[in-house]
C-alpha positions as CSV (number, residue, x, y, z in Angstrom):
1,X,0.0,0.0,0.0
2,X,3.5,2.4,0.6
3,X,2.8,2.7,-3.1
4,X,-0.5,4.5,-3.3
5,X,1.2,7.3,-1.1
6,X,3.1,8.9,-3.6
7,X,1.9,12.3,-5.7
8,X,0.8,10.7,-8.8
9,X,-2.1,8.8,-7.5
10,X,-3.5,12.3,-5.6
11,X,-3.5,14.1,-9.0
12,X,-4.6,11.0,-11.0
13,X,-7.5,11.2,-8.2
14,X,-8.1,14.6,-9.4
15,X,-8.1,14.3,-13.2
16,X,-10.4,11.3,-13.3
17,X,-12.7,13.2,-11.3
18,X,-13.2,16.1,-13.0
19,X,-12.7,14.0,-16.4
20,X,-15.7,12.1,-15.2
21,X,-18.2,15.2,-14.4
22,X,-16.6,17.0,-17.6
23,X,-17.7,13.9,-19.9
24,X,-21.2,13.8,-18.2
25,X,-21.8,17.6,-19.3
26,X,-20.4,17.4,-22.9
27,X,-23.0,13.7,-23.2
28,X,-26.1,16.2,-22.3
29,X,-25.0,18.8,-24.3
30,X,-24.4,16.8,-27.3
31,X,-27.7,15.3,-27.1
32,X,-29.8,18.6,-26.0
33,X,-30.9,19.6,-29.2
34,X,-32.1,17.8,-32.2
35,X,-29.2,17.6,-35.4
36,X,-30.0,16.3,-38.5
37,X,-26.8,14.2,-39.9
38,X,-25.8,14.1,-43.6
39,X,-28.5,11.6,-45.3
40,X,-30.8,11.5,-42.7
41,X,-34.8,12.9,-43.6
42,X,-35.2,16.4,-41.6
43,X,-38.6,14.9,-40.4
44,X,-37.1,14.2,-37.1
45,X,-36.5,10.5,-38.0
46,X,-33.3,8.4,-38.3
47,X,-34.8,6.8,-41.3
48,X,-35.1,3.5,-39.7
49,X,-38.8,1.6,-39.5
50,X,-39.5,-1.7,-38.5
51,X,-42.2,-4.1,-39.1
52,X,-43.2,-1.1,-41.6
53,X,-44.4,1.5,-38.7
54,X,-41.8,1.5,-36.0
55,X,-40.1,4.2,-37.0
56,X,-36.9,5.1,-35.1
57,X,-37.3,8.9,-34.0
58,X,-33.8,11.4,-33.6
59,X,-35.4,13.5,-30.9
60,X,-33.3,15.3,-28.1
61,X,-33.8,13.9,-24.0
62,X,-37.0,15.5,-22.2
63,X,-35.8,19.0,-21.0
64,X,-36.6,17.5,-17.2
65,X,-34.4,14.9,-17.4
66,X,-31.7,16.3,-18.9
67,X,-32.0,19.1,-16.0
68,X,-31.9,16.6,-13.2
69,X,-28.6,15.8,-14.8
70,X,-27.2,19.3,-15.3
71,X,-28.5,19.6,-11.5
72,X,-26.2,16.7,-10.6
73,X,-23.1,17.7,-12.4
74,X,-23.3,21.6,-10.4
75,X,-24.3,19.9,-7.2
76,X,-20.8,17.2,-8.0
77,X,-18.8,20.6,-8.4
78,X,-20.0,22.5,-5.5
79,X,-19.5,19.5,-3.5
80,X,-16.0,19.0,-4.2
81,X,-15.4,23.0,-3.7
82,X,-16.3,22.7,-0.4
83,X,-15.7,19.0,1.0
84,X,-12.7,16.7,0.2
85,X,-13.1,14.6,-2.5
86,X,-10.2,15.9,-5.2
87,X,-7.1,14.0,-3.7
88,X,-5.5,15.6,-0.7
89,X,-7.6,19.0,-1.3
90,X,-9.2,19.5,2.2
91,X,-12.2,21.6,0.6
92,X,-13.1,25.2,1.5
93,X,-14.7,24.1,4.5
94,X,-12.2,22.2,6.0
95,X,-14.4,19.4,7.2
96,X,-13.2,16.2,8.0
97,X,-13.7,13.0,9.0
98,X,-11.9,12.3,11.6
99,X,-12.9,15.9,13.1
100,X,-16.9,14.9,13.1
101,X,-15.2,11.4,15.2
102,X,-14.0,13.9,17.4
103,X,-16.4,16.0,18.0
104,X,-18.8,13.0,18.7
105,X,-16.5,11.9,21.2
106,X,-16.5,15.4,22.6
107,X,-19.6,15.4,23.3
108,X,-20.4,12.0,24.7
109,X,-17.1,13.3,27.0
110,X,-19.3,15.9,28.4
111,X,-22.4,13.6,28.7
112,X,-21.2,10.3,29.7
113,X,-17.6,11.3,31.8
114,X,-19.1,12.1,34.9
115,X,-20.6,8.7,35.2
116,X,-17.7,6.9,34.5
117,X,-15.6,9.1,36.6
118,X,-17.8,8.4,39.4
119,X,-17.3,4.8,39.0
120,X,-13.7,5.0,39.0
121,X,-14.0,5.7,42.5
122,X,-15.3,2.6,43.5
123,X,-13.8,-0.6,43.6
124,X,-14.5,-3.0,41.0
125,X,-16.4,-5.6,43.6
126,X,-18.9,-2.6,44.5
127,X,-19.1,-1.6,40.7
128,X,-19.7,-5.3,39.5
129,X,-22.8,-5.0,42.2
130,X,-24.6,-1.9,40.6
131,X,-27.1,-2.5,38.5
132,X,-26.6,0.4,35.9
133,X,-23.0,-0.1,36.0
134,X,-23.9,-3.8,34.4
135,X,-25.8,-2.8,31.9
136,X,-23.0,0.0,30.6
137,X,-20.2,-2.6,30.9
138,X,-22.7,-5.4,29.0
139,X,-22.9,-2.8,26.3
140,X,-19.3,-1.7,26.5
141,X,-18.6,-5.5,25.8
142,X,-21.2,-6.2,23.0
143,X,-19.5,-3.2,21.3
144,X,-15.5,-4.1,21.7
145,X,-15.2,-7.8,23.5
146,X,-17.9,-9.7,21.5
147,X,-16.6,-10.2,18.4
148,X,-14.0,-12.1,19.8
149,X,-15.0,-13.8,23.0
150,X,-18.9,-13.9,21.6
151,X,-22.3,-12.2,22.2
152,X,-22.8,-14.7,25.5
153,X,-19.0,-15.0,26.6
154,X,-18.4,-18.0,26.4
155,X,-15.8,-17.4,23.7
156,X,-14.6,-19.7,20.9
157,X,-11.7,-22.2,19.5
158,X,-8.8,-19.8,20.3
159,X,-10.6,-17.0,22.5
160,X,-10.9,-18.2,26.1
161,X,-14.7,-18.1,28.1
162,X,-15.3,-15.5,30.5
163,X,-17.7,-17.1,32.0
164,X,-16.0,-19.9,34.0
165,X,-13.3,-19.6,36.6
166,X,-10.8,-20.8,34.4
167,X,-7.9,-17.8,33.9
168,X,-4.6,-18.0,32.0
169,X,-3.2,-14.7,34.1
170,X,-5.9,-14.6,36.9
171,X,-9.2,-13.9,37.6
172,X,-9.1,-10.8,40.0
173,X,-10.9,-8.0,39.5
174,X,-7.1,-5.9,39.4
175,X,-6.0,-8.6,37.2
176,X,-9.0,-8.4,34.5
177,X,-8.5,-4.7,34.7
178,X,-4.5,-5.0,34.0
179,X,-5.6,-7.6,30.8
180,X,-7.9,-4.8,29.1
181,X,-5.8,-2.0,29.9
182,X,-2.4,-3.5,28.7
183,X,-3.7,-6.0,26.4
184,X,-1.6,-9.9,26.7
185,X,0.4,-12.0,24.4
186,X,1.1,-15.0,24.6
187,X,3.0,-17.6,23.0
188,X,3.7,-21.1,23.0
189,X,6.8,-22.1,21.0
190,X,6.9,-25.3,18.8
191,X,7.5,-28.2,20.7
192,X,8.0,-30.8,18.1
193,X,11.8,-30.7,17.8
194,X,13.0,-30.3,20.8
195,X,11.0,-33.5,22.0
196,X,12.6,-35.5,19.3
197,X,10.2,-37.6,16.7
198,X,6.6,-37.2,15.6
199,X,6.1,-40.7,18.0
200,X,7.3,-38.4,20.6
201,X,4.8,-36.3,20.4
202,X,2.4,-38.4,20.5
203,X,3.1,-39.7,23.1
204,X,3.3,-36.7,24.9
205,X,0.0,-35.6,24.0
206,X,-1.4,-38.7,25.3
207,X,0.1,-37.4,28.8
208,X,-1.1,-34.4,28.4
209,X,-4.7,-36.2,28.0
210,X,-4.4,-37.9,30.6
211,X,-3.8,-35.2,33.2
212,X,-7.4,-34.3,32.5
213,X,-8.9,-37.1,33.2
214,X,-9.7,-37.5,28.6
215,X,-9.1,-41.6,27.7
216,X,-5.5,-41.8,26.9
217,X,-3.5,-44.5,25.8
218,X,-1.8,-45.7,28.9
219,X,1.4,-46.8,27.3
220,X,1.9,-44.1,25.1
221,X,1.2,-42.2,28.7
222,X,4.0,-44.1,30.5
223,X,6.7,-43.1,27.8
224,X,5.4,-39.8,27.2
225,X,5.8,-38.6,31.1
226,X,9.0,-38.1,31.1
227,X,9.2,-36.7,28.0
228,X,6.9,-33.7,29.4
229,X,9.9,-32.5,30.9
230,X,10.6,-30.5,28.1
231,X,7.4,-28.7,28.7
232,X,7.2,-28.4,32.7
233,X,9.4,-25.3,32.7
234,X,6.0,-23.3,31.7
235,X,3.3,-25.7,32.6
236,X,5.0,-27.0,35.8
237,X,5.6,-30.7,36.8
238,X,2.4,-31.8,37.3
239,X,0.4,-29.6,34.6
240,X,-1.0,-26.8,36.6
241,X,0.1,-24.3,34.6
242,X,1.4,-20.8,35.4
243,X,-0.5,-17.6,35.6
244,X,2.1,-15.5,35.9
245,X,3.4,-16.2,32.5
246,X,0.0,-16.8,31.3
247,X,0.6,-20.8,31.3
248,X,-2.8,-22.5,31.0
249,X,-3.7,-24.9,33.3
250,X,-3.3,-28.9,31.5
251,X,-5.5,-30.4,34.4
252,X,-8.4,-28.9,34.3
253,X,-10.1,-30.1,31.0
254,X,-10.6,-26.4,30.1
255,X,-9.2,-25.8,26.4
256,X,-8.7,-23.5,24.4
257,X,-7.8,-24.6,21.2
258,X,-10.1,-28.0,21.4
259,X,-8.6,-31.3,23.3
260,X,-8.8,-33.9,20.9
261,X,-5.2,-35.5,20.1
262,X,-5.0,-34.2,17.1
263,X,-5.0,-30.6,18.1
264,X,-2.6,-31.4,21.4
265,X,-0.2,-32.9,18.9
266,X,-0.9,-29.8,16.4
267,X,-0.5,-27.4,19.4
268,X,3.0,-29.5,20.1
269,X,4.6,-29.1,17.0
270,X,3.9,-25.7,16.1
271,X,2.9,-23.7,19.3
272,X,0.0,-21.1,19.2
273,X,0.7,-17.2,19.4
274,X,-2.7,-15.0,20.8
275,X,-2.9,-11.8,21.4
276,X,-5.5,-9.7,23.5
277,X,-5.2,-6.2,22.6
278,X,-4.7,-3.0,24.7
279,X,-8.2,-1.0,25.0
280,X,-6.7,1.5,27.7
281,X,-5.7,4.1,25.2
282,X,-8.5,3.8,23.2
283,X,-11.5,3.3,26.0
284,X,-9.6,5.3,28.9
285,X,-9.2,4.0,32.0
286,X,-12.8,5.1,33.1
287,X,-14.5,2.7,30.8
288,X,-12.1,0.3,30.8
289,X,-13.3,-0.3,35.3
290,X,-16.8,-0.6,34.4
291,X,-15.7,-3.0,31.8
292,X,-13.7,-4.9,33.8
293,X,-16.2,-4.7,36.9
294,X,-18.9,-6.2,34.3
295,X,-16.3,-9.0,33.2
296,X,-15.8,-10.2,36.8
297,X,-19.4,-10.3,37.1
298,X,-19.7,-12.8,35.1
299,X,-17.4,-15.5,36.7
300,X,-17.8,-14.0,40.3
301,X,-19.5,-15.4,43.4
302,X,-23.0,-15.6,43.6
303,X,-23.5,-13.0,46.2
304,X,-22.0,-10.4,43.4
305,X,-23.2,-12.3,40.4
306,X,-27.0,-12.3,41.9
307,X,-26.7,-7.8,41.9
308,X,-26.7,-8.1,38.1
């Protein structure tokens, strides 16, 4: 796209343009008034007839029509005096855009920042509780959580539920809060060579099955064991996983990628990479605690869930 920055595609902008409005006028005016051409009858007929009385007539447009048209084409012009719409040419009024974005935002500023400044006084737990406060942090996630973690939250194949207790960096209130505001990335490398063969893995995987409790082959489990070595720096000895690198949990039949073998294995040999973007520039930190408030909602105790 570097390309389409360059001079000659802001004045080729231009000239197809006003080549375009320019060859929409001279169309009307050539066919505004009536012309008779060499060897055609001045009765106002091309001279063609078919099935002996449809005869073909040389006749200019209606006048209304054509006007609409000639309307158009000075509305066009006007248009493009005053608005952008020639290349880089900002137009005589200087609108833009990205101005009218920030206006809007302006304004709900002045409407809305009070609220959220008053929740940001609270703590989360006494935010989750209110009952307004849930229904601005439900919309707040319908607008920039549910395309990814779904309408319902329960999330999909690669975007974890927020529904259950199951966290990869924690499920505190502070925590959820960090998560939005900074974003998280995390990574699992490929696995595949450094545990040796494809059988390896394999067998691996079958461990890994096993540790939740999913049928596993129970010699493949045997010789994979030890083999999960490789892999206990993150996920620990026994599976449990590490939240404060964001290692998920191997035990707990919770996945997020799907825990058939085929997918462990997959997962194995070449590692997943997710990323949860920042929203603290963009939201502000205001938004981003009723958001996070309504998040922990969701998977919190009853006594907090039940103020919904």
């Amino acid at each position: 796209m570097a390309d389409f920055t360059h001079g000659f595609w802001d004045l080729y902008i231009v000239i197809i343009t006003l080549l375009s409005i320019a060859g929409c006028g001279i169309l009307l005016w050539s066919q505004s008034t009536y012309k008779v051409k060499p060897g055609m009858p001045a009765d106002g007929t091309t001279g063609h007839v078919w099935d002996d009385d449809l005869t073909e007539l040389n006749t200019p447009l209606p006048r209304w029509w054509m006007w609409l048209f000639w309307i158009t084409i000075v509305f066009a012009l006007v248009y493009l005096a005053l608005y952008p719409g020639l290349g880089s040419y900002a137009g005589q009024l200087g609108w833009k855009s990205s101005g009218a974005y920030q206006a809007e935002l302006g304004k709900a500023k002045a409407d809305y920042g009070p609220l959220f400044a008053r929740y940001a006084k609270q703590d989360l737990e006494t935010v989750a509780a209110d009952p307004q406060a849930h229904v601005i942090g439900e919309r707040l996630f319908m607008t920039y959580c549910a395309q990814c973690h779904g309408s319902d939250a329960r999330g999909n194949k690669g975007f974890p539920n927020l529904t259950d207790n199951d966290w990869l960096h924690g499920g505190s209130p502070a925590t959820i809060k960090t998560t939005i505001m900074m974003g998280r990335h995390g990574v699992m490398p490929p696995m595949g060579a450094a545990l040796g063969s494809d059988t390896d893995v394999e067998n691996v995987a079958q461990y890994v099955r096993s540790l939740s409790g999913l049928t596993a082959d129970p010699i493949k489990v045997a010789i994979g064991k030890p083999k999960f070595a490789a892999c206990a720096a993150c996920h620990g000895a026994g599976g449990i996983g590490n939240q404060a690198i964001g290692a998920p949990n191997l035990t707990d039949k919770v996945w997020l990628y799907g825990g058939s073998a085929d997918t462990i294995m997959e997962t194995i040999r070449k590692g997943r990479n997710n990323t949860m973007p920042a929203f603290g520039e963009f939201l502000g930190e205001d938004k981003v605690h009723v958001l996070a408030a309504y998040i922990w909602s969701l998977s919190a105790e009853p006594k907090a869930a039940a103020k919904k």
